[in-house]
N, C-alpha and C positions, 0 to 999 in steps of 0.2 A: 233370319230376321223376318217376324211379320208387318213389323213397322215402327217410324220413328214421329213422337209428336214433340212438343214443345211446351212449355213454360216460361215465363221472364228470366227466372235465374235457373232454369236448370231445362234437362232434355228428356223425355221421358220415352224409354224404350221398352217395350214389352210391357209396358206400366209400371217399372221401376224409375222415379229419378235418378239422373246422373250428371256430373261433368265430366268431361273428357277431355283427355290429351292424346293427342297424334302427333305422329311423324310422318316427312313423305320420304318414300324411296321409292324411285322410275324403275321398272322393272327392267327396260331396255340397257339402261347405265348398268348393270350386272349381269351376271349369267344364274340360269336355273338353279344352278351346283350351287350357288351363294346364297342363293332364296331363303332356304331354311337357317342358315348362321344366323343372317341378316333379320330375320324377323325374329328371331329366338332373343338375339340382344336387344333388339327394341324392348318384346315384352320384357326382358330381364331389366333394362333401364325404366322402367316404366310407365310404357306405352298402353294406352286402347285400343286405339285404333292406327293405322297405317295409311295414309293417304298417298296416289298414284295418279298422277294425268296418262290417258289415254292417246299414243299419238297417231296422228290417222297417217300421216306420210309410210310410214313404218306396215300397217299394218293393210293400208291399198294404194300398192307402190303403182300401181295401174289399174284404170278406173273396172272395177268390180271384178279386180283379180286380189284377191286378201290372203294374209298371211298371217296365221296365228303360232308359228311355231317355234320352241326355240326361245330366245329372248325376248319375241314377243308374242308369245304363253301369254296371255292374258287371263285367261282362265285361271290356268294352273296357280299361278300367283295370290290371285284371288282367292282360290279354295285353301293354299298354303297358309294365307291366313290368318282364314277360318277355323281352318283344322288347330292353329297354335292358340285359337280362344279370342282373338281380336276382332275389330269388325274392320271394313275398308270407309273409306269417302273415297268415290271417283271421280276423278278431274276428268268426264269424258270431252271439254273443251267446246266444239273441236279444236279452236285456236287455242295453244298451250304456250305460244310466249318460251319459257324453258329453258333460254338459251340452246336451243335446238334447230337444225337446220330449216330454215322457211315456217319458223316458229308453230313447226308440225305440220302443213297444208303439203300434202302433197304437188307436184309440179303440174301434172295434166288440167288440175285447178285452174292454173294462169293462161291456158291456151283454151278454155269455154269461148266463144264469144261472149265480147257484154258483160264477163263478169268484175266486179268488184267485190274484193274480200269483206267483210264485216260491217255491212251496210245495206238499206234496205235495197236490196238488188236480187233480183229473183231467178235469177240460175246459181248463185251463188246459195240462196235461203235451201233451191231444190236440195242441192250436193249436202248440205249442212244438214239438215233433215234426215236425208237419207241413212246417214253414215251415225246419224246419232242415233235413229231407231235402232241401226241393227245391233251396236254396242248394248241397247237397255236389252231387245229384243234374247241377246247373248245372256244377257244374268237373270234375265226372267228363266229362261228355260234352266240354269243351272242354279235358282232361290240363290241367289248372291245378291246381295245389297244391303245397304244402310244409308248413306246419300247419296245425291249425284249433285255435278257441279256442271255450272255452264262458266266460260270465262272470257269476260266480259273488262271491262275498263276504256271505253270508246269517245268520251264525252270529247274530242277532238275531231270527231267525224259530223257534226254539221244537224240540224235540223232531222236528220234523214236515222240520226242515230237513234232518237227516241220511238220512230216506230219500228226499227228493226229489234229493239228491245224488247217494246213491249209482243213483238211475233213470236220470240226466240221462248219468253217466259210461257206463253200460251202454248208454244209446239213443246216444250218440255212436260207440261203438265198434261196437257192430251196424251202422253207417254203413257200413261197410270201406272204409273211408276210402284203406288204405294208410298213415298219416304220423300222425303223435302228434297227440292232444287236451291241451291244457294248461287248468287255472283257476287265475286269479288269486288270492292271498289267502284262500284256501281249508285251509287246514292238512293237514284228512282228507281231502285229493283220493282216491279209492280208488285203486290199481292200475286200468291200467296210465295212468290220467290226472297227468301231469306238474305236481304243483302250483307255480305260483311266486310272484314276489312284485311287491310295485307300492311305490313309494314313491319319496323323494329320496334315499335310501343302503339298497342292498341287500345289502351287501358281508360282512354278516353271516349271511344269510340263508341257512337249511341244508334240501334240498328231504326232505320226508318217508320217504324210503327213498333208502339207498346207490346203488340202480339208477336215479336219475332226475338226469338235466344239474342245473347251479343257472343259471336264469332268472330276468332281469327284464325285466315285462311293459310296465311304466309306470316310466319315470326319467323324473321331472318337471322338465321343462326352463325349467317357468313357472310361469304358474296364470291361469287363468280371469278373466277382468275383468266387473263388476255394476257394474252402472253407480247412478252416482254414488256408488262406491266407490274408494277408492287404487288406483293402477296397481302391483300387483305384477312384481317381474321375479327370475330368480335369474341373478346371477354367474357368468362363465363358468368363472372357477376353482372355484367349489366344483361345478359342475358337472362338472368334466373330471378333477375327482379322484376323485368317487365312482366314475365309468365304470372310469377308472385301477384306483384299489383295487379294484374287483368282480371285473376279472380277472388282479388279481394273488393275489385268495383263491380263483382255481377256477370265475371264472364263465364262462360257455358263449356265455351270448345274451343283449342286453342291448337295451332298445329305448327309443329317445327319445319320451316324448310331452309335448308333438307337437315332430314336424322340421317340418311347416309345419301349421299350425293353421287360418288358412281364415276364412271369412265364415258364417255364420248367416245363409242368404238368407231370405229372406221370412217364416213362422212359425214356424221351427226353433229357433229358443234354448227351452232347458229355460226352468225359473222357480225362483221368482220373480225380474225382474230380473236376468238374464245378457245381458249386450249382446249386440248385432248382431257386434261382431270379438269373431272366437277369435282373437287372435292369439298369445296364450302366450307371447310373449316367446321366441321359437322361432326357429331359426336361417333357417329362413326364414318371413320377416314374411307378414302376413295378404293383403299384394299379391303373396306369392314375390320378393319383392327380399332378397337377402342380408342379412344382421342378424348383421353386425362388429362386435367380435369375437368375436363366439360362433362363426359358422359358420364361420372361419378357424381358430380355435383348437383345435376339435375337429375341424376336417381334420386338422390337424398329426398330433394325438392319433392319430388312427384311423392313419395312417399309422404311426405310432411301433409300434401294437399289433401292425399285421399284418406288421412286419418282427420281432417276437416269435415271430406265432402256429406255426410250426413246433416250437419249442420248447416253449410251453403244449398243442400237442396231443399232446405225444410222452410225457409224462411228470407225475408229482406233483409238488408243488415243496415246498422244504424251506423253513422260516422262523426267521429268525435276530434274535435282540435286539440293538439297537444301542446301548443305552440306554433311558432314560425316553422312550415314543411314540416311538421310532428304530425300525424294523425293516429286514430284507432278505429276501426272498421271491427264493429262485432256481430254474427251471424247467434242467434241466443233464441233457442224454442222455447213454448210455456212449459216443457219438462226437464227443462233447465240445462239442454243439448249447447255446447257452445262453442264457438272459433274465433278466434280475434286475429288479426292482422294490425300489427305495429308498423309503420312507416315511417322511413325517413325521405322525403320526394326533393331536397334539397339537390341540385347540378351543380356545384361549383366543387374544383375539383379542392379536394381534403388530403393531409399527411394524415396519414392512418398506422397503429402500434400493430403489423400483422401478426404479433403472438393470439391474434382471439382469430385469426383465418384457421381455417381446416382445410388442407387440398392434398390431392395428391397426382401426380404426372407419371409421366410414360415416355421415355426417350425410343424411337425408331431406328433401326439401322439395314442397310443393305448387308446379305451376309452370305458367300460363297459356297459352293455346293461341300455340305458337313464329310462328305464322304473324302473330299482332296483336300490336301493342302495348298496347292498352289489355284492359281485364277483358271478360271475356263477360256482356252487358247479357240479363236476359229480360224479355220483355213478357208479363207476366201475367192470365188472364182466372180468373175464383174464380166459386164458386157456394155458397149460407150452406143449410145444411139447417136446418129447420125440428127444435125440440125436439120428443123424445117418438116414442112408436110409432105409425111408419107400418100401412097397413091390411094389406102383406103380411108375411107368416107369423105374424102378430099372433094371440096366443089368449087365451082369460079362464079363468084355476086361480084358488081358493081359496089363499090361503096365500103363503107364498115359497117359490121354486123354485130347486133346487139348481143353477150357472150350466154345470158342463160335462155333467153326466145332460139339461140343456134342448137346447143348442145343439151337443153330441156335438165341440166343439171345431172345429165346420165355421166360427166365427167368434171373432174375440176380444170380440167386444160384445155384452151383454143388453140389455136397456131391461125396467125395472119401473116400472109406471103403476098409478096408480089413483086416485079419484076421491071425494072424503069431504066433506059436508056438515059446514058451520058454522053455527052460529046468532048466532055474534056475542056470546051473553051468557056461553060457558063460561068457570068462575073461573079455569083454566091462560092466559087469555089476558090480554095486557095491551097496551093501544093496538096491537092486532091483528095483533100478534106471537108467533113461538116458533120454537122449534129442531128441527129434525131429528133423532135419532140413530140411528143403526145400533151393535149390539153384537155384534161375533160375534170372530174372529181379531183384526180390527182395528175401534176405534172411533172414528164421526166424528161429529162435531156441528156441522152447517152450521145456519145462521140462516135462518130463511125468513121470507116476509109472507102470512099466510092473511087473505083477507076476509070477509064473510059471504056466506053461501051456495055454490056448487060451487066446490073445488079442486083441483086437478087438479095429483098429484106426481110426478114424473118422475125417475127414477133409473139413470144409467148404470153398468152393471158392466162392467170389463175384466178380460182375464188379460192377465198378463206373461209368458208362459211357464209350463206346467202346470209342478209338481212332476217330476223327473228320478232322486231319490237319496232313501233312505234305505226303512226295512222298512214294509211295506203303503202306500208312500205312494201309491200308485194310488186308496188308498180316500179322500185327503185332497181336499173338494171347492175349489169357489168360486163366487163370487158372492155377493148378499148373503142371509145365509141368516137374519136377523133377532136380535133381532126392530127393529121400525123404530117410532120413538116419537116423537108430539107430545109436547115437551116446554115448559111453559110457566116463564114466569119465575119464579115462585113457585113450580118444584118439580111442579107435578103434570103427570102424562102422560096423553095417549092411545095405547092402543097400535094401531099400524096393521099390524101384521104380514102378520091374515089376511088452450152453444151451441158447435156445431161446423162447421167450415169445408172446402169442398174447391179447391184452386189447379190450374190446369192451364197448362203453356206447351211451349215447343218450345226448343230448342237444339241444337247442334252440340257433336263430340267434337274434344276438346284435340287438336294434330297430335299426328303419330307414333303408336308403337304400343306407350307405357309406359302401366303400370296406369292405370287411371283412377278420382279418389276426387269427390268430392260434399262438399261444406262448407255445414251447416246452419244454421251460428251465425246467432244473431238468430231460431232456431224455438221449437214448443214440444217437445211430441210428435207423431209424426205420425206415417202410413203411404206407402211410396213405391213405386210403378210405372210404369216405364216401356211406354206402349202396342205392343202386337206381339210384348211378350217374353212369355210363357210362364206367370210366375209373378209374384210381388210380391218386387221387389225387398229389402226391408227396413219390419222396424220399428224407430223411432228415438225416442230420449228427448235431443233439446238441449237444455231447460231445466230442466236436473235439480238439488237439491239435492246440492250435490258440495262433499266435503271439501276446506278449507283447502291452499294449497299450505304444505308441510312441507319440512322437510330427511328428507334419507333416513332408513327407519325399518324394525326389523328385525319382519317377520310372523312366522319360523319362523328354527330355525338356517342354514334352505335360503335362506330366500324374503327382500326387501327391499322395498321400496314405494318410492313419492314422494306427494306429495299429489296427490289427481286433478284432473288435468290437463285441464279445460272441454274442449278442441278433441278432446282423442280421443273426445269424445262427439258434437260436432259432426261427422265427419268418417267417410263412410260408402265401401266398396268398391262401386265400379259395375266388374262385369267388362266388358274391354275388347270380347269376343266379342258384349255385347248392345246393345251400340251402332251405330248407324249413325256415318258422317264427318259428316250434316247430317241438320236434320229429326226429330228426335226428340224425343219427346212422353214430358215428365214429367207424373203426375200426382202431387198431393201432397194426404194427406187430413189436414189440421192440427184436432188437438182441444182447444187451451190455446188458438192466436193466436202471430202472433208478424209478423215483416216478411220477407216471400219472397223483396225485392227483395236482402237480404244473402247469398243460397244464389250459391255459386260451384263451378263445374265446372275440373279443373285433374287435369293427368297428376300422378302420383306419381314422382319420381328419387331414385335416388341424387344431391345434387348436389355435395357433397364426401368427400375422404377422408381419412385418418390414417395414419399408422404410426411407431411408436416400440418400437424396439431399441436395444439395450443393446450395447456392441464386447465383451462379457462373456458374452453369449450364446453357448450353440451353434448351429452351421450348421446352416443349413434342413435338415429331415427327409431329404427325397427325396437327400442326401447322403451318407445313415449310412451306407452299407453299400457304399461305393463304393471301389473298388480303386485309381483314379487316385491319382495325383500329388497333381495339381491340385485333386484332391475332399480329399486330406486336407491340403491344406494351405488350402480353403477356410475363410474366417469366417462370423460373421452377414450377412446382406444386410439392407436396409431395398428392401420393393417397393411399388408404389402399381402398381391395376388397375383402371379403368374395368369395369364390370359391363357395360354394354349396348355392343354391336359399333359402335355411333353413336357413340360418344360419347371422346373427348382426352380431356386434362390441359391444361386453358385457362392455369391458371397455377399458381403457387406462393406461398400465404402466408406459410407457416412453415418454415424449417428452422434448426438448430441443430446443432451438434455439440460438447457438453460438459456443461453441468449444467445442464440448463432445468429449467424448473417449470412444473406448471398439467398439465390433461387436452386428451385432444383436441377444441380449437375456440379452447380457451383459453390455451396455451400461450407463456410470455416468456420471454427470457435468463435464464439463470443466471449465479453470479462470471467463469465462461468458457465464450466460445464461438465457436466459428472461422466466421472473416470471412469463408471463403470456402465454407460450408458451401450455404448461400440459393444461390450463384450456380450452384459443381457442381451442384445437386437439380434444378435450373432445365434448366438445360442437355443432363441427364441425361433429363427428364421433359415438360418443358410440349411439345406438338404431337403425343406418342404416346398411344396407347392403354394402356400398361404399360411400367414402369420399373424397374433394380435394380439396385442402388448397394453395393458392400461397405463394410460400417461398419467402418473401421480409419484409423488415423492418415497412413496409407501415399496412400488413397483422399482423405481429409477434413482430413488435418494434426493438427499435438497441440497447441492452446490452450494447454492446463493439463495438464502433466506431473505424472504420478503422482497423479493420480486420473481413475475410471473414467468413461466418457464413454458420451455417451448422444443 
């Protein structure tokens, strides 16, 4: 790319008009080995571009010692690509937010003197500066780029915010970059920094001077899962209309996050309590397996846009009342080029006849290694750590010790000790008992038994993941910071201010070469590594306090939940790349208990599919604009596609053709439905890889005359 300029409604690159769609996928949330899948189905989905934040923690885990290797390839990713025909947007941040530990700032950061994150504070501008040249400094020398991003959203940091902005805009552009700087949710982005916006409808959204595209950075395709919290998901429909509407009011660039969301390997999850899966509810799942009907639906979509986008780049477009929430939006050249957009903008929720929906799904299952019939058995050897501080790195302070200024985040565990005489006759005691508490953020009151003479009290702190979000939360600590109180039955205190398990076995990987996941049920919390690989695996929480299963329930106008679901907490991503076929060595450091012998290793499938059309629908996209005959005398089709190049159509459960009921899995007759519908699908479908059938009477027979079939 030699460079990227701009227009009101469109972007001009190379001197070509265009709009774009991206998606982002963090390179880190995957492995290398996934890179190519991963980018292959974007562009198959209908992707431009790929959008990635850059995260500095990861890549100068110690100040001006870097690390580009491996999952954080930054390059390599980059040129992957390029090489597949797309172009990147880089989130070089520094601050990436993410749901990511210390929402990507490295820890040495917090021990500068003097500094404060994101704010006009100038050891902190030094470090930010620095770390950002060398990332452009990186794609200058290897021609990579098409934007770059600064990430921004501060307006809670005080007077002090606006010249740190207007610095950050000025140090970006002294970059000469060649290609636009954009920030997110920024209002007063200055000249010539492209401000945009992040949300689930940005269709509204008008960028601060006539001279700048309208962008969206973030359309949230999901939302983040905390474990033993509801599984949020959004709808693919209301997702495919906001995209729809954005660029039917003039939008330029529109970006999913996430197209695929990814894994939080080892101590990456922000905090408090962000699990191990990003998966976001993202069109592709947290193993890169399709997630139908999302990612089919918005192929469709994408397809539809860019048999438009000639039209949206050539010209304004004019907007016409239809009625009450009716509109028409028509994009119309003097050579009579033209794209309309019909709208219905109307929120109150509607009973809708889904014989006119077209979707189709994808049922998942965990599935045992193909070669055995029975479960994979491990034999277990364990070793019990002793309570309390061992003699290395062990010190003696005065006082309570703030948990991440102690241990700089090199570990998720403290241990506080200490050692207090009893004489047996103080009045707080009674039959030689009393409580513990801690009062600080959170309060806890464990029961203890003290005897007379030396006691000795041992207290473990963890993090769950530092703070990631929100203004100075850098400065926000942990651990226990007191104060810490005998407290006896009767009320009075002393103030004290001033068992865990490791399992280890061996196993073999599921045949074939599908995802592979890990099934904890029956654990508590725990930490996991596999020996040889590189890094820890994951941190896991199975026996979590988790909300009731519920009927669906609405978070936001965007967003829906279910009740959370025990096994997506159980159920952890092992990339296929860090496994051997045999002989691999779990370790597992369990800190509640729990029974090892229930942990099961099993590939991830698709193992079934869906599809439901309507004879009322229109004919597939890649149709519209087709000259034939035969293309305009096409109808809807029903297709069913095996994902992996392995894998048939073993058989057929369901078919119908006329008024069924129920969603896909659960689907029965309706008043009418053709007898011979199960047998054609059959016929059509079981022994191939992919199938496609035209829905019409002609094809399937008419049941039930004069009414619509499905």
């Amino acid at each position: 790319m030699e460079g990227e300029r701009f227009l009101l409604w469109a972007l001009l690159i190379d001197g070509k008009r265009r709009v774009l769609i991206s998606g982002s996928i963090h390179y880190p949330r995957s492995t290398p080995e996934m890179w190519p899948d991963l980018i292959q189905k974007s562009k198959d989905g209908g992707l431009d571009v790929i959008e990635t934040y850059v995260f500095w923690n990861v890549h100068e885990p110690v100040r001006n010692q870097y690390n580009f290797e491996g999952r954080y390839d930054l390059v390599k990713f980059v040129k992957l690509v390029a090489e597949a025909g797309l172009y990147v947007h880089l989130r070089i941040g520094p601050y990436v937010c993410a749901e990511w530990n210390y929402g990507g700032f490295p820890l040495w950061l917090h021990f500068i003197p003097g500094i404060k994150f994101r704010t006009d504070n100038e050891p902190f501008k030094v470090e930010m500066q620095r770390f950002t040249a060398k990332i452009v400094d990186m794609m200058k020398q290897e021609k990579l780029c098409i934007s770059r991003r600064t990430h921004h959203f501060i307006t809670a940091f005080g007077p002090a915010a606006t010249i740190y902005i207007n610095w950050a805009a000025k140090m970006a552009v002294s970059l000469d970059t060649g290609v636009p700087w954009v920030m997110c949710q920024q209002a007063d982005a200055p000249d010539p920094i492209i401000n945009t916006c992040n949300g689930f409808y940005c269709d509204q959204f008008i960028p601060n001077s006539k001279n700048k595209p309208k962008m969206w950075t973030e359309n949230w395709s999901g939302w983040f899962l905390s474990f033993g919290g509801a599984i949020p998901y959004r709808p693919v429909e209301d997702l495919a209309f906001a995209v729809a509407r954005f660029y039917q009011l003039g939008g330029t660039f529109q970006n999913y996050y996430m197209y695929h969301g990814g894994t939080n390997f080892g101590r990456t999850s922000g905090g408090p309590f962000i699990s191990t899966s990003y998966d976001y509810d993202a069109p592709l799942d947290e193993y890169g397996l399709l997630r139908q009907p999302k990612w089919g639906h918005l192929k469709d979509l994408h397809k539809a846009i860019k048999l438009c986008e000639e039209a949206l780049i050539a010209t304004e477009p004019t907007t016409t009342s239809l009625g009450s929430n009716l509109e028409a939006t028509v994009y119309k050249t003097g050579s009579g080029l033209c794209a309309a957009f019909l709208a219905n903008i109307a929120t109150s929720d509607k009973t809708i006849n889904s014989v006119n929906v077209i979707t189709s799904f994808t049922r998942q299952s965990l599935v045992g290694d193909v070669a055995s019939s029975k479960a994979l058995s491990f034999g277990w050897s364990w070793i019990t750590e002793p309570v309390g501080i061992s003699k290395k790195d062990a010190f003696v302070k005065s006082g309570l010790l703030e948990q991440i200024n102690t241990t700089a985040d090199k570990s998720d565990y403290l241990w506080y000790s200490l050692s207090t005489n009893i004489k047996g006759d103080e009045p707080f005691l009674e039959d030689g008992s009393g409580t513990g508490k801690s009062s600080a953020k959170v309060s806890v009151d464990i029961p203890i038994i003290v005897i007379p003479g030396k006691n000795t009290i041992d207290l473990l702190s963890l993090t769950v993941g530092l703070s990631n979000y929100g203004a100075f939360y850098d400065s926000i600590g942990a651990g226990i910071t007191g104060p810490v109180k005998l407290v006896g039955q009767n009320g009075t205190t002393v103030d004290l201010s001033s068992q865990q398990w490791t399992y280890q076995t061996s196993f073999n990987a599921p045949g074939g070469d599908d995802p592979v996941a890990i099934d904890f049920t029956g654990m508590g919390k725990e930490d996991l590594t596999i020996q040889k690989v590189p890094e820890k695996l994951c941190k896991a929480f199975s026996d979590i306090v988790s909300a009731e299963e519920s009927n669906e329930e609405s978070l936001t106008n965007s967003l829906r939940s279910v009740g959370s679901n025990v096994n997506i907490f159980c159920r952890y991503h092992v990339p296929r790349s860090w496994v051997k076929s045999s002989d691999n060595t779990l370790v597992l450091f369990e800190e509640v208990g729990g029974d090892p012998r229930q942990i099961v290793f099993a590939a991830k499938q698709i193992g079934s599919l869906c599809s439901h059309v309507s004879e009322s629908h229109p004919l597939p996209v890649d149709m519209w604009n087709t000259d034939s005959e035969a293309g305009k005398k096409s109808g809807p089709v029903l297709s069913l596609e095996c994902p992996h190049p392995n894998q048939v159509i073993s058989s057929i459960k369901f078919a119908s053709f006329g008024t069924p009921h129920g969603t896909c899995g659960s689907f029965s007759h309706g008043q009418c439905s053709s007898s011979n519908a199960l047998s054609i699908v059959q016929k059509a479908c079981v022994g191939s890889k992919s199938c496609s059938i035209g829905v019409s009477i002609n094809t399937l027979g008419d049941p039930c005359r004069g009414v619509k079939r499905v």
